[in-house]
Backbone as CSV, one residue per row, in Angstrom:
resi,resn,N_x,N_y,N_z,CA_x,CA_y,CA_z,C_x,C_y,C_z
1,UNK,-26.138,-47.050,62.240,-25.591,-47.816,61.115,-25.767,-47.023,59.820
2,UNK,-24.746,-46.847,58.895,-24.875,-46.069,58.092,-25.461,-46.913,57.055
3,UNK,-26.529,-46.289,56.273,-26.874,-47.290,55.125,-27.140,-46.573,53.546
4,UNK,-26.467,-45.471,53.454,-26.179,-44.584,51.884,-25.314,-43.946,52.021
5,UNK,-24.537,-43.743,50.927,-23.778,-42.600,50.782,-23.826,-41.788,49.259
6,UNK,-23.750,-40.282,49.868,-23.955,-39.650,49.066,-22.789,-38.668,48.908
7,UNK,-22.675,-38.278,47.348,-21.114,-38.316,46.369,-21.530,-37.108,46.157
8,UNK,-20.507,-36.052,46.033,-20.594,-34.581,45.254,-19.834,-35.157,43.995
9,UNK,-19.922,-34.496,43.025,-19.157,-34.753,41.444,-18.363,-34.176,41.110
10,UNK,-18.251,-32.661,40.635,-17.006,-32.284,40.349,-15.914,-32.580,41.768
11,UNK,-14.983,-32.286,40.964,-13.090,-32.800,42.167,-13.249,-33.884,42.986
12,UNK,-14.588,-34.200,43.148,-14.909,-35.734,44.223,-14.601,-36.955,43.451
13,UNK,-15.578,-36.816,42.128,-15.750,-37.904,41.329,-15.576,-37.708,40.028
14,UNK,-15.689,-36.669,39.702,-15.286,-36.184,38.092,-14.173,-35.394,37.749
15,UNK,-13.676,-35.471,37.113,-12.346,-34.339,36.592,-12.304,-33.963,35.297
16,UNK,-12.099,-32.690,34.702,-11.977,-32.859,33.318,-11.211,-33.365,32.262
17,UNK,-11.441,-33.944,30.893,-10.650,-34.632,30.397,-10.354,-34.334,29.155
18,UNK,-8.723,-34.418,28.703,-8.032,-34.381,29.183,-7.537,-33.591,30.234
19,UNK,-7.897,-32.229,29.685,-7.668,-30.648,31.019,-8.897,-29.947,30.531
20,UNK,-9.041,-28.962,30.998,-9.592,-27.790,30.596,-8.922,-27.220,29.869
21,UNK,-7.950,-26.918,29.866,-7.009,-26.129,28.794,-6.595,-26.938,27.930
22,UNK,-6.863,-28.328,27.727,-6.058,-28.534,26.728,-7.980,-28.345,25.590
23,UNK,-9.135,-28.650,26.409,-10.611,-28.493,25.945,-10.806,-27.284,25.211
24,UNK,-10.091,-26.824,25.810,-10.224,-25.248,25.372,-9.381,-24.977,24.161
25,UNK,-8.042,-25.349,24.182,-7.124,-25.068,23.160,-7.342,-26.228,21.743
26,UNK,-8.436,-27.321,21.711,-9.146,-27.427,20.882,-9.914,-27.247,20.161
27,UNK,-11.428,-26.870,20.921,-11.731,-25.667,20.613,-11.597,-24.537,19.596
28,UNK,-10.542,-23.852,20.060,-9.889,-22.635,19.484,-9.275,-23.083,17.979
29,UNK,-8.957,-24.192,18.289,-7.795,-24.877,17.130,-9.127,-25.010,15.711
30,UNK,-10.518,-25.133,16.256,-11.362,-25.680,15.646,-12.016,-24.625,14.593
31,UNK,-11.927,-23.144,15.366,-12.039,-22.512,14.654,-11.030,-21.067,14.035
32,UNK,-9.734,-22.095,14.043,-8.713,-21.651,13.169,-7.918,-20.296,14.344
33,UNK,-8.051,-20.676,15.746,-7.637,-19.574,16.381,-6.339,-19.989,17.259
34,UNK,-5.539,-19.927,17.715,-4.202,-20.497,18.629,-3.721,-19.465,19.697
35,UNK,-3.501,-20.516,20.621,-3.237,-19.284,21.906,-2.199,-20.350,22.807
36,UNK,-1.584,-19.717,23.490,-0.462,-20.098,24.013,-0.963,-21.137,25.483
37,UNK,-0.495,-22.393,25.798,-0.984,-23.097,26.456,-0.888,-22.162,27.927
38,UNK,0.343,-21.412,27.869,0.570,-20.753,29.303,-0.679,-19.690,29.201
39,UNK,-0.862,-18.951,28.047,-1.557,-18.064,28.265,-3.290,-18.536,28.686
40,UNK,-3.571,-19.755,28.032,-4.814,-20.379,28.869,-4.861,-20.806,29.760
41,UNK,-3.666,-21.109,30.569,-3.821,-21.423,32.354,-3.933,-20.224,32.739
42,UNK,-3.572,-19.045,32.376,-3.457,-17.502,33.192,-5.213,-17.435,32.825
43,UNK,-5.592,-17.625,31.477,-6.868,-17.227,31.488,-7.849,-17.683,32.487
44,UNK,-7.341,-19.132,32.819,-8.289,-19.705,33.561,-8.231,-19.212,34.665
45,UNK,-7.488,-19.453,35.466,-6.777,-19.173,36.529,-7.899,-17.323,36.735
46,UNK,-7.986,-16.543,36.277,-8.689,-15.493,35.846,-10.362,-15.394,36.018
47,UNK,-10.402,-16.718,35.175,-11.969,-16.904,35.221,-12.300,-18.102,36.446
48,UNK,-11.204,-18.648,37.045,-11.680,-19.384,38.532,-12.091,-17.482,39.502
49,UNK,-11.607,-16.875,39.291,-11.473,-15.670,40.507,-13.095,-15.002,39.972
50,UNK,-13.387,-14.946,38.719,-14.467,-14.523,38.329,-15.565,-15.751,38.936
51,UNK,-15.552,-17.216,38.793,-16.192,-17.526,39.441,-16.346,-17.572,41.108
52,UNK,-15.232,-17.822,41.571,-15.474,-17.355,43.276,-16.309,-16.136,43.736
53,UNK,-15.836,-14.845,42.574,-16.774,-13.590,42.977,-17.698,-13.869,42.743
54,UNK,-18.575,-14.797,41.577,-19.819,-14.737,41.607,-20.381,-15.854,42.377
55,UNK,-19.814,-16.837,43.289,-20.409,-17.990,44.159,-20.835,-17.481,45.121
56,UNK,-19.454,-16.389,45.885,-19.922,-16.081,47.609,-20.399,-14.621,47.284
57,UNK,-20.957,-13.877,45.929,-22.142,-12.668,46.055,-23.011,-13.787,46.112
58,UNK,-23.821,-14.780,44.935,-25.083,-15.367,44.893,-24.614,-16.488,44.243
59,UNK,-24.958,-17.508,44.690,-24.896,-19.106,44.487,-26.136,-19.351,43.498
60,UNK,-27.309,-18.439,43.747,-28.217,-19.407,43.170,-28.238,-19.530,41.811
61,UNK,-27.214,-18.681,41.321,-27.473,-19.646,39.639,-27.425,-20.509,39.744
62,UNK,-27.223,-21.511,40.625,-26.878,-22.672,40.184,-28.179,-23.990,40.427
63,UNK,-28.883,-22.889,40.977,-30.825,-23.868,40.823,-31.399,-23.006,39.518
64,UNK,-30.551,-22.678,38.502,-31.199,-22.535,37.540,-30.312,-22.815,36.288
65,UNK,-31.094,-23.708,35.775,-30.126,-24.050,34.261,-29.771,-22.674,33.354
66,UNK,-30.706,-22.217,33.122,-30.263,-20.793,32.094,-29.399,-20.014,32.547
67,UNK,-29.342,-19.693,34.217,-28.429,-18.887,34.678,-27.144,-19.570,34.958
68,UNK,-27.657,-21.201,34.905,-25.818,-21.642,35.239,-24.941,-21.929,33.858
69,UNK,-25.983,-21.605,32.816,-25.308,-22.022,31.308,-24.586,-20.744,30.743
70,UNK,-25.517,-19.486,31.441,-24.697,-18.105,31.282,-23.902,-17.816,32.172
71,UNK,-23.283,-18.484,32.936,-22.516,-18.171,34.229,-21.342,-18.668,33.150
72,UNK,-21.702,-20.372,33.143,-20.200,-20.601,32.467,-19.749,-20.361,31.388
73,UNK,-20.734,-19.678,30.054,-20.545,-19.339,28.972,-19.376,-18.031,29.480
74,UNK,-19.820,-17.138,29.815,-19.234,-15.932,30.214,-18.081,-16.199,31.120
75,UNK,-17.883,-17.565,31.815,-16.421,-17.407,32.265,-15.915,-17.976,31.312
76,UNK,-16.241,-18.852,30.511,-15.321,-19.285,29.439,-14.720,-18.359,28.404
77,UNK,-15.695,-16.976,27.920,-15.260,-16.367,27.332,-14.223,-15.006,27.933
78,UNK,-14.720,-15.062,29.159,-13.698,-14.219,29.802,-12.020,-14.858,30.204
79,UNK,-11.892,-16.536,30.086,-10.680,-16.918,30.192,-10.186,-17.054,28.733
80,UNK,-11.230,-17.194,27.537,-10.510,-16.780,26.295,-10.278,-15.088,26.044
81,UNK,-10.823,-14.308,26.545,-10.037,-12.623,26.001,-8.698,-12.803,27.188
82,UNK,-8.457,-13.065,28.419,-7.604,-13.126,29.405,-6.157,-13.724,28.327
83,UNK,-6.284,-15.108,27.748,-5.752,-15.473,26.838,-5.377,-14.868,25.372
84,UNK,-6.067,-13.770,25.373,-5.718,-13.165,23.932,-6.169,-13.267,22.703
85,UNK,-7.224,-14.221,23.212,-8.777,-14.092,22.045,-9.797,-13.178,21.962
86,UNK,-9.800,-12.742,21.449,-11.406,-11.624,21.553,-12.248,-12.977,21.783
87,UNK,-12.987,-13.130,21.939,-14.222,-14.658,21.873,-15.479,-13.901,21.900
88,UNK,-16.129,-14.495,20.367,-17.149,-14.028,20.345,-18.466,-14.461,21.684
89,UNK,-19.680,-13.865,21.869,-20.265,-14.679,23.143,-20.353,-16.052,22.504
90,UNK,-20.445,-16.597,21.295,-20.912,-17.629,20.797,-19.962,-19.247,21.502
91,UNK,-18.592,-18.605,20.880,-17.335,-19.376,21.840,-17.304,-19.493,22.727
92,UNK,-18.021,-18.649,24.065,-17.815,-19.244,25.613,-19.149,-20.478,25.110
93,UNK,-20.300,-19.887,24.315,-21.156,-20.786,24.973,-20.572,-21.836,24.503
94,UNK,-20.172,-22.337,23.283,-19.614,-23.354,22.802,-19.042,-24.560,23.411
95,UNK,-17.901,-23.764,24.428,-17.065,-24.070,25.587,-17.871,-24.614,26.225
96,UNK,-18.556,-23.956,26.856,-19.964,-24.876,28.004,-20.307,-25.620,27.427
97,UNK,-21.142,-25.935,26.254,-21.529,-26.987,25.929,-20.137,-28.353,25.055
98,UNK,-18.833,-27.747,25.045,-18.243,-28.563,24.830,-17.927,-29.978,26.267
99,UNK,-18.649,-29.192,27.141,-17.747,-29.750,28.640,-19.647,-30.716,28.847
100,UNK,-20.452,-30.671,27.941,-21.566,-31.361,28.162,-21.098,-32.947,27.129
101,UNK,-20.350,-33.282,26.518,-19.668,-33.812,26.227,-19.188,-35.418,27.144
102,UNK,-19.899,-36.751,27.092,-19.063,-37.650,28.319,-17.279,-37.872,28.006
103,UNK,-17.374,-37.192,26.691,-15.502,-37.542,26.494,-15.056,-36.876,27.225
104,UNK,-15.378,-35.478,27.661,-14.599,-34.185,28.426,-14.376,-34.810,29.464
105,UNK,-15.042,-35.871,30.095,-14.851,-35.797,31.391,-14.285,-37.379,32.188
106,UNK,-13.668,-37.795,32.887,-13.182,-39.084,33.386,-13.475,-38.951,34.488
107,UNK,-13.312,-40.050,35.497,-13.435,-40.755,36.713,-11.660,-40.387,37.419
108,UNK,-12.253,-40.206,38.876,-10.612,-39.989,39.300,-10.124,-41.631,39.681
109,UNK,-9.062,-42.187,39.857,-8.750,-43.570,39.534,-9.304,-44.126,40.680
110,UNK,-9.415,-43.581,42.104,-10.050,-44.431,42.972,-11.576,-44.237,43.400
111,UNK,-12.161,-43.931,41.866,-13.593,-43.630,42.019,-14.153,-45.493,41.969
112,UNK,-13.964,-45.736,40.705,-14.531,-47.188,40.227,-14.310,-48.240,41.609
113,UNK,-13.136,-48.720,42.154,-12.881,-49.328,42.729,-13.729,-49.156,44.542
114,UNK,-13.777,-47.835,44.478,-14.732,-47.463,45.953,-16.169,-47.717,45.779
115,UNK,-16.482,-47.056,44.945,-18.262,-47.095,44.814,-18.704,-48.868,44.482
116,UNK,-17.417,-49.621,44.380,-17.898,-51.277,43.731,-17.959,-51.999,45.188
117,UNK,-16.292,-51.208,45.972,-16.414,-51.497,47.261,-17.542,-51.276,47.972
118,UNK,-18.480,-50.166,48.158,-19.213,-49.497,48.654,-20.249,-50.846,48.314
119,UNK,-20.780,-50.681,47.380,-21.830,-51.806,47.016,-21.849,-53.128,47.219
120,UNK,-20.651,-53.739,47.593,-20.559,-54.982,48.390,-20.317,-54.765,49.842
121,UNK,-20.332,-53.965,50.022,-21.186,-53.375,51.723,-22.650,-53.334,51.522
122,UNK,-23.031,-53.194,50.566,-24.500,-53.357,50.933,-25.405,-51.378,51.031
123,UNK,-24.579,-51.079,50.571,-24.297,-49.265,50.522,-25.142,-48.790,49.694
124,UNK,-26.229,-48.078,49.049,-27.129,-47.447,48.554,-26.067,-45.966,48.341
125,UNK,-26.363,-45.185,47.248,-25.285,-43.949,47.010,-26.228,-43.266,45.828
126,UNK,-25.346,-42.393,45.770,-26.484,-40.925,44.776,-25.338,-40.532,45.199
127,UNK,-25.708,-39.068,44.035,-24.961,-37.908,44.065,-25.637,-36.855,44.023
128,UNK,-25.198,-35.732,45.171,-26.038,-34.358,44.815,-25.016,-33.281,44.999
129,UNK,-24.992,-32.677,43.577,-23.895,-31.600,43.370,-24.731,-30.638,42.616
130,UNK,-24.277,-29.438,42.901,-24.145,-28.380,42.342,-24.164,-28.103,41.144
131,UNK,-25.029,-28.313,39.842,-23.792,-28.555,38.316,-25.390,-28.180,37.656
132,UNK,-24.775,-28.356,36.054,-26.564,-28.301,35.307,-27.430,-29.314,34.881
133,UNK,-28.187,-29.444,34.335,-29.093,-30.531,33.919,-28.272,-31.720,33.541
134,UNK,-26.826,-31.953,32.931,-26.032,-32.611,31.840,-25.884,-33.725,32.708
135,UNK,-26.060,-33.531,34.250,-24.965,-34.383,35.124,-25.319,-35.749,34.965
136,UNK,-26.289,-35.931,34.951,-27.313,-37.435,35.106,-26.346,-37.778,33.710
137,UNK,-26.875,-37.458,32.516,-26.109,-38.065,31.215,-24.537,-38.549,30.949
138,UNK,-23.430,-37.850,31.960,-22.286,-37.927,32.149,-21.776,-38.864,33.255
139,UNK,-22.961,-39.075,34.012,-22.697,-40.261,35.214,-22.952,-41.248,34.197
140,UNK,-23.797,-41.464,33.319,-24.470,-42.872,32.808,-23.296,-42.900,31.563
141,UNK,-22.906,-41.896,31.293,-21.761,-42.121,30.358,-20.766,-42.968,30.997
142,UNK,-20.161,-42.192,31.942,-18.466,-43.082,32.695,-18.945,-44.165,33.348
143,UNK,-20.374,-44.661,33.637,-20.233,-45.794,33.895,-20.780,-45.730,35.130
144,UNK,-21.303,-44.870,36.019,-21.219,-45.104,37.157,-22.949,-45.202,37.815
145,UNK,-24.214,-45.497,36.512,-24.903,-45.263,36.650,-25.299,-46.965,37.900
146,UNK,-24.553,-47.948,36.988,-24.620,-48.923,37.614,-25.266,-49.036,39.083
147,UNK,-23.766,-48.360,39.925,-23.909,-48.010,41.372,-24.962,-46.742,41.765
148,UNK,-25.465,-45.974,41.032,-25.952,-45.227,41.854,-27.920,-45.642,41.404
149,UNK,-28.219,-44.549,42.802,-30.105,-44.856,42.917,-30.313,-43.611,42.018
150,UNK,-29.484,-42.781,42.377,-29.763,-41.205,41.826,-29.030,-40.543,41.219
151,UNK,-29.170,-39.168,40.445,-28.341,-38.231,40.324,-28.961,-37.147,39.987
152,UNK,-28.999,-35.986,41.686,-29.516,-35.119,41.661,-28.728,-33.926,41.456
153,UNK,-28.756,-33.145,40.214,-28.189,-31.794,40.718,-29.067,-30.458,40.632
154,UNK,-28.147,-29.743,41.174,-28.899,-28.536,41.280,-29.890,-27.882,40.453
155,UNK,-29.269,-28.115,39.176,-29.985,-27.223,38.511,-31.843,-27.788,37.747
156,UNK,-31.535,-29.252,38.183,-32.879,-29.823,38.119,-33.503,-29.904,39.147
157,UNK,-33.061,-29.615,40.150,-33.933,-29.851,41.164,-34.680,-28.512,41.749
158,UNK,-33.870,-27.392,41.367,-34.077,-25.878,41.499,-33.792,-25.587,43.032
159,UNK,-33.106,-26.309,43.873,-32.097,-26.078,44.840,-31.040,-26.507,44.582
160,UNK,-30.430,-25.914,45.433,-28.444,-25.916,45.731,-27.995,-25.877,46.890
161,UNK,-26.716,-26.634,46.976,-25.976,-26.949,48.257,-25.276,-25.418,48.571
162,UNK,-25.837,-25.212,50.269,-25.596,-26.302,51.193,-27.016,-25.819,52.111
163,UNK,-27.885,-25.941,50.547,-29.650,-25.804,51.381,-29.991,-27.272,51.849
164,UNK,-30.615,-27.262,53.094,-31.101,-28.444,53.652,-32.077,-29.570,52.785
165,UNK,-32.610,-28.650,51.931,-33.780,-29.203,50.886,-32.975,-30.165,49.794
166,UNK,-32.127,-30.033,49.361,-31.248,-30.887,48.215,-30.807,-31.752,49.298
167,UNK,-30.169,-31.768,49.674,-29.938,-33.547,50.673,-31.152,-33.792,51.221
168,UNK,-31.968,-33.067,51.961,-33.440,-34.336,52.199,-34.129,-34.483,50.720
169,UNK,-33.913,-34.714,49.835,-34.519,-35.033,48.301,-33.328,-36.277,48.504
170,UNK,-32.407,-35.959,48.795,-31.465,-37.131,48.423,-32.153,-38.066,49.305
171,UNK,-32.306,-38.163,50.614,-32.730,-39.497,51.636,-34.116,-39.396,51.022
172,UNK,-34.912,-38.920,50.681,-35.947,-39.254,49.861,-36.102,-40.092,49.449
173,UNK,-34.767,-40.374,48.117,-34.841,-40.907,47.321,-34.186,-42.559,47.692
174,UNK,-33.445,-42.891,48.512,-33.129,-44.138,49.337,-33.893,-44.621,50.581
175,UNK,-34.848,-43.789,51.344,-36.072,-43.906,52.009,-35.161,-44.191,53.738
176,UNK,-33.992,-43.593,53.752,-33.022,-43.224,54.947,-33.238,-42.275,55.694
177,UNK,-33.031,-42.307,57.008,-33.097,-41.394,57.856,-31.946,-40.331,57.537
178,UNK,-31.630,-39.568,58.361,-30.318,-38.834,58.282,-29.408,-39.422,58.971
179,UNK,-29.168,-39.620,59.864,-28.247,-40.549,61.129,-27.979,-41.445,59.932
180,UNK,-28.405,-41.880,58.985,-27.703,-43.540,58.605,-27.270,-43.034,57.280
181,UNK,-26.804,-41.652,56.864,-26.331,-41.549,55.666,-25.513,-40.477,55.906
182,UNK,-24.522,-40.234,54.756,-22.554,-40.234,54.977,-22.705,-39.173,53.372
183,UNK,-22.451,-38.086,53.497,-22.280,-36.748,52.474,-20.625,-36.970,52.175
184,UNK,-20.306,-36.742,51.004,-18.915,-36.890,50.564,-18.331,-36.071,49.473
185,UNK,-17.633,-34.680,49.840,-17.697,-33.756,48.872,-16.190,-33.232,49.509
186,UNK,-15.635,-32.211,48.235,-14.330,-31.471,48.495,-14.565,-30.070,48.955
187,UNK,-15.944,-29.685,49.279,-15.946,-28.134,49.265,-16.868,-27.828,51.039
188,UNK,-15.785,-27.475,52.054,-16.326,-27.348,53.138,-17.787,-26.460,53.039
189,UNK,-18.034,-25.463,52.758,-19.591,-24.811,52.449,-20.547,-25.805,52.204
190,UNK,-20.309,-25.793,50.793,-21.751,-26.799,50.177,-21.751,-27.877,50.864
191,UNK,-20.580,-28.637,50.942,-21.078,-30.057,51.563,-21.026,-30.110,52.499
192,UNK,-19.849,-30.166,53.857,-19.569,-30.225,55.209,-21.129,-29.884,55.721
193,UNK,-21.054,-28.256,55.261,-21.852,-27.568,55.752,-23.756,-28.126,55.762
194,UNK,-23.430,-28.058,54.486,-24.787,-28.670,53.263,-25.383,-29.896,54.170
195,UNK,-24.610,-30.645,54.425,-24.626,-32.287,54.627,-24.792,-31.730,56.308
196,UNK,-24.642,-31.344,57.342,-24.841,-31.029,58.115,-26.380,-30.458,58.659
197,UNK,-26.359,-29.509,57.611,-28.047,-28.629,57.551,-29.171,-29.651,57.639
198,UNK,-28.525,-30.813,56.882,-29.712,-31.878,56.719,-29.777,-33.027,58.262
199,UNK,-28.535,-32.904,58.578,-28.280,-33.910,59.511,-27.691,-34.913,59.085
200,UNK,-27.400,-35.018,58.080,-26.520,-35.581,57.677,-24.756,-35.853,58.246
201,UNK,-24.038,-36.845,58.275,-22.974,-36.956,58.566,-21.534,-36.349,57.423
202,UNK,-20.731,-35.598,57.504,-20.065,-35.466,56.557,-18.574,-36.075,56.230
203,UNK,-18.344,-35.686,55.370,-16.776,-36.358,54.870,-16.401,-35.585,54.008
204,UNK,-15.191,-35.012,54.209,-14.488,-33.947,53.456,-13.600,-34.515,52.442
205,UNK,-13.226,-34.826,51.010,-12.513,-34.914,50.499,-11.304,-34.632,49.873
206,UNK,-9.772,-34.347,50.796,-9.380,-32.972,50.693,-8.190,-33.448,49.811
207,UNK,-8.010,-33.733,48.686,-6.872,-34.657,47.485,-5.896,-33.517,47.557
208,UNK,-6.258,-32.558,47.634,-4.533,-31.600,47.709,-3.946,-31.015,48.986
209,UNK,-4.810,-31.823,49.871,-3.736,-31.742,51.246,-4.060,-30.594,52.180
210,UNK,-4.847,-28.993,51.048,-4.929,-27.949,51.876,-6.117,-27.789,52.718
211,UNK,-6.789,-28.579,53.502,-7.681,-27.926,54.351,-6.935,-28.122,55.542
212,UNK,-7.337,-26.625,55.967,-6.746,-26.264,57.919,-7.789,-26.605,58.711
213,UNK,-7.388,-27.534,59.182,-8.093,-27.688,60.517,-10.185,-27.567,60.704
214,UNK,-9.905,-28.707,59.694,-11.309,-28.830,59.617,-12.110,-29.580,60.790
215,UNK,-13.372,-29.441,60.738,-13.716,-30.239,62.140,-15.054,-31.257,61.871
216,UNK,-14.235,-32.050,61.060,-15.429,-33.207,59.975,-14.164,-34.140,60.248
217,UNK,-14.554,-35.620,59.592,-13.676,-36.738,59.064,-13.044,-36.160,58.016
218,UNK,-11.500,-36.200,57.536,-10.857,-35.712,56.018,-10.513,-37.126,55.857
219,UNK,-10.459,-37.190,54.622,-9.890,-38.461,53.719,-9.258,-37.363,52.621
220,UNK,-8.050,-38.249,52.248,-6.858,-37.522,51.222,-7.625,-38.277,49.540
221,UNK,-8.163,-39.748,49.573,-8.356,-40.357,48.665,-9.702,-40.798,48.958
222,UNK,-10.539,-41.309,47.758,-12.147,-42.014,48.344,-11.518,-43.697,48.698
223,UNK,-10.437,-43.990,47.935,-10.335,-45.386,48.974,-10.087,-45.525,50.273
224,UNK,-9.878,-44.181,50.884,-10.053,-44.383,52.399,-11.334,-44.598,53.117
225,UNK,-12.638,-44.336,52.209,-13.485,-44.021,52.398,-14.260,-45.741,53.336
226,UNK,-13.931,-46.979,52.335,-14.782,-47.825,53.238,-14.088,-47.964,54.281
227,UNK,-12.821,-48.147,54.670,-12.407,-48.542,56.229,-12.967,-47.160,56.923
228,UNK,-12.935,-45.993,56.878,-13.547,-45.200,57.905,-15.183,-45.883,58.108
229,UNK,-15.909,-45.882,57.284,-16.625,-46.432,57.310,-17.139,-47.789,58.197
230,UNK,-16.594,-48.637,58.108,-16.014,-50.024,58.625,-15.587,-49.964,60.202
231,UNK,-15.062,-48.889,60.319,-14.477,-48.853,61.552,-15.489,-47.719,62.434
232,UNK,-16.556,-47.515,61.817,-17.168,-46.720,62.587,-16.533,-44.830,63.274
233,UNK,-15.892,-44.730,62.504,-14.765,-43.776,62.984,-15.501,-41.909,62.620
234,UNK,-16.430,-42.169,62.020,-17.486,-40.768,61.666,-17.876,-40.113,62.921
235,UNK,-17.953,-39.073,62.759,-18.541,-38.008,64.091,-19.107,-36.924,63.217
236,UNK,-20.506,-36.776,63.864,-21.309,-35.498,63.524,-20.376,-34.180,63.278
């Protein structure tokens, strides 16, 4: 019987708001600088490839706040020169701490309505993602502190997914076995994987359709999430 579930945050449950580029092209606007909206999707688009190279060399910045605040300072400023800003280092950091911000960030629309569902099941939930110290403050911002027991991320806890140690902190913290708790994330590694290491059950969240042939439960939306649930339909 499953009796928690546990939420990854970014693309699961959080999104940025309005965009990143439009965060960014404020920003810029702020200190008298303008750049072409196309040319900040190319930037980004730039500094996503800079972050992939630096996830699958070494992940662990991300059990450390200082190293995950210079991770994203420096991609931010590398998607503003990509864009055609010189950016001083001061402006990436800026950027990072603009995205510490609860305005930057919203709920995806079938977040509220699942996690309320979830809790009239009788469902216990946390989140353990990957992210920096900010996360706890940005859950209690959008609202979602309500529903949850926890909110662990990486960079406070000084592990990262998809180490076995960050999800057993999570059943820790709801006093669950593994068998009775349900991992729910968009990123086959950290979570599938992550949520597995622990014994945990997983659930892939795949909203843009592209995962091949995964070998977990996929859900397209989290309101699919209580009838799988409901119906018992999970496999290790």
């Amino acid at each position: 019987m499953i009796k928690a579930v546990f939420f990854d945050a970014g693309n699961t449950l959080l999104l940025p708001h309005p965009s990143v580029e439009e965060v960014c092209a404020e920003v810029l606007r702020s200190h008298g600088l303008r750049a072409d909206p196309e040319a900040i999707r190319r930037g980004l688009e730039k500094a996503d490839l800079y972050y992939e190279e630096r996830y699958w060399e070494d992940d662990t910045f991300w059990a450390s706040e200082e190293e995950a605040a210079a991770m994203w300072s420096e991609m931010y400023a590398l998607a503003m020169r990509e864009a055609g800003v010189e950016p001083s280092r001061e402006l990436g950091r800026e950027l990072y701490e603009e995205f510490g911000k609860g305005d930057r960030w919203a709920l995806y629309p079938d977040v509220m309505p699942t996690v309320h569902r979830l809790h009239e099941m009788g469902l216990r939930m946390g989140i353990v993602s990957n992210w920096d110290v900010r996360l706890p403050g940005l859950c209690h911002h959008l609202g979602l502190s309500r529903y949850l027991e926890f909110v662990i991320s990486s960079a406070n806890l000084g592990r990262i997914k998809p180490e076995a140690s960050i999800f057993r902190a999570a059943l820790d913290r709801v006093g669950v076995r593994p068998e009775e708790a349900v991992h729910v994330g968009d990123h086959y590694y950290a979570d599938v994987l992550g949520a597995r290491s622990a014994g945990i059950r997983p659930v892939l969240l795949d909203r843009t359709g592209r995962a091949e042939n995964p070998d977990c439960p996929v859900i397209r939306s989290l309101s699919e999430l209580p009838g799988l649930l409901l119906t018992g339909a999970l496999e290790r």
